[in-house]
C-alpha positions, 0 to 999 in steps of 0.5 A: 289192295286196289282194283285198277282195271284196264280199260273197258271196251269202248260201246260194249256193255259192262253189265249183259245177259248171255246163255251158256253154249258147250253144256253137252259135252262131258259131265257138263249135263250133271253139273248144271242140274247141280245149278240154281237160279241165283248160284253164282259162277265164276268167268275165266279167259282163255290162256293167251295163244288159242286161235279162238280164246273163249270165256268160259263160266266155272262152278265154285268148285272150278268145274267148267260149265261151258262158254259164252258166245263167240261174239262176247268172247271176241271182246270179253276175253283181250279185257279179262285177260289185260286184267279185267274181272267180271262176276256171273250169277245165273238167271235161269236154270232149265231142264233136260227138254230145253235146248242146250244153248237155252238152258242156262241164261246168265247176268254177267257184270264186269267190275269196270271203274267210272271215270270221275267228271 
């Protein structure tokens, strides 16, 4: 089956790095020591109809991690919820002692088709 993307954002990046904000909340502190550096994670909109919709990042198993930052939902998440897709895998994965928006650093890529010339 072929993938049709919408189209991307004009002047935002289709490749970034972000930190992962939310991780003190719930069992989220367990689930990131259960992280790596090179695991991947999987991007997730919102549901349409929240006043602030976020993107969050998943586990394999569908566990909430926690959110990217508000800037990057507000263009990420209208692009992923027209049909977008994007993928993550994590950088960098920090201890306890770490500031909890520092501990994970990740690289998303958004699966964006170049036009032809």
């Amino acid at each position: 089956m072929r993938y049709d993307p919408p189209p991307f954002p004009d002047g935002c990046p289709p490749s970034f790095r972000a930190t992962l904000h939310g991780l003190v909340f719930g069992d989220r502190a367990q689930l990131l020591e259960d992280l790596d550096a090179g695991d991947r994670l999987r991007v997730v909109a919102d549901p349409p109809g929240d006043d602030e919709p976020g993107v969050w990042l998943h586990t394999k198993a569908g566990d909430p991690v926690g959110h990217l930052p508000p800037e990057i939902a507000l263009w990420l998440w209208p692009w992923l919820s027209n049909g977008g897709h994007a993928d993550a895998v994590a950088l960098r994965v920090g201890d306890a002692e770490e500031p909890s928006w520092r501990r994970l650093v990740l690289r998303v890529e958004c699966l964006v088709v170049e036009e032809a010339a």
